[in-house]
ROLO-944507 format. One record per residue (C-alpha): residue in three letters; x, y, z. Coordinates in nm, 2 decimals. Layout:
! residues N
+---------+--------+--------+--------+
| residuo |      u |      v |      w |
+---------+--------+--------+--------+
|     ALA |      X |      Y |      Z |
...
+---------+--------+--------+--------+
END
This chain:
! residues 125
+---------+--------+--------+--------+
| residuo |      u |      v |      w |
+---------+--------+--------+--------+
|     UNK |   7.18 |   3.38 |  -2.48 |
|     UNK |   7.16 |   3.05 |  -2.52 |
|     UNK |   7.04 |   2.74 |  -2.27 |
|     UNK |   7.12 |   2.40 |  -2.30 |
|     UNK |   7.03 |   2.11 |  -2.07 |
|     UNK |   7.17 |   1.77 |  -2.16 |
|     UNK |   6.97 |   1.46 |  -2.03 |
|     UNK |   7.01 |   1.05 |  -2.09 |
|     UNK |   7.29 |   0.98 |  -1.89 |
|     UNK |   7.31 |   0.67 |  -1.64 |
|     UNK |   7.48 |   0.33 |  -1.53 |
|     UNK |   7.54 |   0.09 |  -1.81 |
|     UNK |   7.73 |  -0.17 |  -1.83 |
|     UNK |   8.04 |  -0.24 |  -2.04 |
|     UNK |   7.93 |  -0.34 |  -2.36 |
|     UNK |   7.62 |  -0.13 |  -2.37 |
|     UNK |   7.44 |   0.19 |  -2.51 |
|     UNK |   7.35 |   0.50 |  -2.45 |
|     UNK |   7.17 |   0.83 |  -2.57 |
|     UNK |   7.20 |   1.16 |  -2.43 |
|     UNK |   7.00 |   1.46 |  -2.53 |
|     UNK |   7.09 |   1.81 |  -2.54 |
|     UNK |   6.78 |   2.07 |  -2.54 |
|     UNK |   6.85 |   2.42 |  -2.63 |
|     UNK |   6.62 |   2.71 |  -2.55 |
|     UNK |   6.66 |   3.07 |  -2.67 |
|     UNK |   6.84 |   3.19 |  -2.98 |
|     UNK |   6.79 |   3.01 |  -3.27 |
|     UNK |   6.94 |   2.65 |  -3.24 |
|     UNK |   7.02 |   2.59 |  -3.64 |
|     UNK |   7.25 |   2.88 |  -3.61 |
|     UNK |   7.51 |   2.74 |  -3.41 |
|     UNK |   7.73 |   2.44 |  -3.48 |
|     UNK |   7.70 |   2.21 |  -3.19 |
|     UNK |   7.94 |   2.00 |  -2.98 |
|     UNK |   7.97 |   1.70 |  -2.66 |
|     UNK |   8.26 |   1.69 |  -2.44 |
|     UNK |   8.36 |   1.52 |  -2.12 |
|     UNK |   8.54 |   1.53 |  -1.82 |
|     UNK |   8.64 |   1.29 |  -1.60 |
|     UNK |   8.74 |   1.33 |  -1.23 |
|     UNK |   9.12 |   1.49 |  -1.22 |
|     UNK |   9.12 |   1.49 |  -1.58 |
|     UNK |   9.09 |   1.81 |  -1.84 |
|     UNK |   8.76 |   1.84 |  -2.02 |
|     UNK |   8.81 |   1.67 |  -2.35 |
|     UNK |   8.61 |   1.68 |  -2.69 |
|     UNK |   8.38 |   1.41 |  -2.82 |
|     UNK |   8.20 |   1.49 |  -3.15 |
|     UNK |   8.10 |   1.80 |  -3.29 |
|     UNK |   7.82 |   1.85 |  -3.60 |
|     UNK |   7.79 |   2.15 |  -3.79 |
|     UNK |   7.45 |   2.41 |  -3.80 |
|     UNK |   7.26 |   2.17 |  -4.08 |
|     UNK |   7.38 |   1.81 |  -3.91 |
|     UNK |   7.53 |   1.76 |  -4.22 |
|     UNK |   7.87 |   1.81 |  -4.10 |
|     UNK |   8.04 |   1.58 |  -3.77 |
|     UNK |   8.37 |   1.53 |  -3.70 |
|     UNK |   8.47 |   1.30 |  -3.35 |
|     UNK |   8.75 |   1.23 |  -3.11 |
|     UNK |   8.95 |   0.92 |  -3.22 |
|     UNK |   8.83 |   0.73 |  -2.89 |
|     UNK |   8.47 |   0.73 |  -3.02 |
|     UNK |   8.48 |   0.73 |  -3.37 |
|     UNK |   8.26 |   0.41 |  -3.51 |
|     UNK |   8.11 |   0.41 |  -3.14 |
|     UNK |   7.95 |   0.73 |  -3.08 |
|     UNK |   7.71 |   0.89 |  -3.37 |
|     UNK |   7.59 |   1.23 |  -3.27 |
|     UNK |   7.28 |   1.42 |  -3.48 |
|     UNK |   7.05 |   1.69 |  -3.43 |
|     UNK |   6.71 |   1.81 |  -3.50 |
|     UNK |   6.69 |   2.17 |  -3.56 |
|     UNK |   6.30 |   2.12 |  -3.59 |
|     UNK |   6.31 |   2.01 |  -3.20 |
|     UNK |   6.61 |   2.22 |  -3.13 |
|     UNK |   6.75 |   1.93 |  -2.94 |
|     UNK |   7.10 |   1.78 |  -3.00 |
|     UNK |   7.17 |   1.38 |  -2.99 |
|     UNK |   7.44 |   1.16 |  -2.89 |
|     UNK |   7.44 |   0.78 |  -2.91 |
|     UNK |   7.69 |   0.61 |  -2.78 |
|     UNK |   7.75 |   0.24 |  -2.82 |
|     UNK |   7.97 |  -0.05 |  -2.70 |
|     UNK |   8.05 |   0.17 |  -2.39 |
|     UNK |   8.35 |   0.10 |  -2.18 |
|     UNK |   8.45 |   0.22 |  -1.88 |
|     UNK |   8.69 |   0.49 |  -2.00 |
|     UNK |   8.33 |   0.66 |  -2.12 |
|     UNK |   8.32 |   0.74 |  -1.79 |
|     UNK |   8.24 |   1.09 |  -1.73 |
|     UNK |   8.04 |   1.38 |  -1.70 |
|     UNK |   7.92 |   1.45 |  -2.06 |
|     UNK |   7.86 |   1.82 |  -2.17 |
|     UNK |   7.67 |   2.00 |  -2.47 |
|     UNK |   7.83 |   2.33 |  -2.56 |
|     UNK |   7.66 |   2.54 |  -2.85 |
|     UNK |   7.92 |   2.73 |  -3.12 |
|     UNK |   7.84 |   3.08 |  -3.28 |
|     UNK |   7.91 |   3.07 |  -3.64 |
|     UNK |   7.89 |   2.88 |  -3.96 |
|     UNK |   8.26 |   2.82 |  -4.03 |
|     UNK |   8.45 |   2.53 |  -4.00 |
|     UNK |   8.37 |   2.28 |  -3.72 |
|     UNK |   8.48 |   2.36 |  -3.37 |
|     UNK |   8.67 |   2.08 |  -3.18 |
|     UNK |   8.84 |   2.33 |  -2.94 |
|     UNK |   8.68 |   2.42 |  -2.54 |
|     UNK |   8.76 |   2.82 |  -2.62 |
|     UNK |   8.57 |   2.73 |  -2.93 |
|     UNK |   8.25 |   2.71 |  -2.81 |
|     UNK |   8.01 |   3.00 |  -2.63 |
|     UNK |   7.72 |   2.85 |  -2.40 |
|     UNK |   7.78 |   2.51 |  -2.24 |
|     UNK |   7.54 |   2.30 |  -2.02 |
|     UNK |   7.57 |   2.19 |  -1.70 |
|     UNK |   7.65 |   1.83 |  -1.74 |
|     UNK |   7.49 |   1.47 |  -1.71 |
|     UNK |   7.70 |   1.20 |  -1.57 |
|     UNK |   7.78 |   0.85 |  -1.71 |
|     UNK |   7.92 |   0.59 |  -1.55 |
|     UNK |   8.01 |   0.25 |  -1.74 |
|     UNK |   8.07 |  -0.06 |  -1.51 |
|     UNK |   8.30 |  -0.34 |  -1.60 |
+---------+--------+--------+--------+
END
């Protein structure tokens, strides 16, 4: 089992930055690929980014790539995303979600084993 509470999220204006943290207790956190996805209200939950067990691995949604950056730190068993020039269709609450495995990178929900229980940003025009 695996427990992961994200943290970092906030009003920000358009234009602006964020980081959110993901901190994972309980089985060992370098052996699962790692990934952020986020739902806004009466919309599906949609991937982000994803990074693979080392961080040496990412792979993002096409409506964040050259905002978003997300890392890890196996050492503090904590995941990382920064997100940058923010816009209002950021909007959402953002999940971590922690992947069994070392295969290839996992973009899909079904994908993904243990989730968090969410941390909410909201970007203002």
């Amino acid at each position: 089992q695996v427990q992961l509470v994200e943290s970092g999220g906030g009003l920000v204006q358009a234009g602006g930055s964020l980081r959110l943290s993901c901190a994972a207790s309980g089985r060992t956190f370098s052996n699962y690929a790692m990934g952020w996805f986020r739902q806004a209200p009466g919309k599906e939950r949609e991937f982000v980014a994803c990074i693979g067990w080392s961080g040496g691995s990412t792979y993002y949604a096409e409506s964040v790539k050259g905002r978003f950056t997300i890392s890890r730190d196996n050492a503090k068993n904590t995941m990382y995303l920064q997100m940058n020039s923010l816009k209002p269709g950021d909007s959402a609450v953002y999940y971590c979600a922690a992947a069994r495995g070392r295969g290839a990178l996992p973009i899909r929900r079904y994908e993904y084993d243990y989730w968090g229980q969410g941390t909410q940003v909201t970007v203002s025009s």
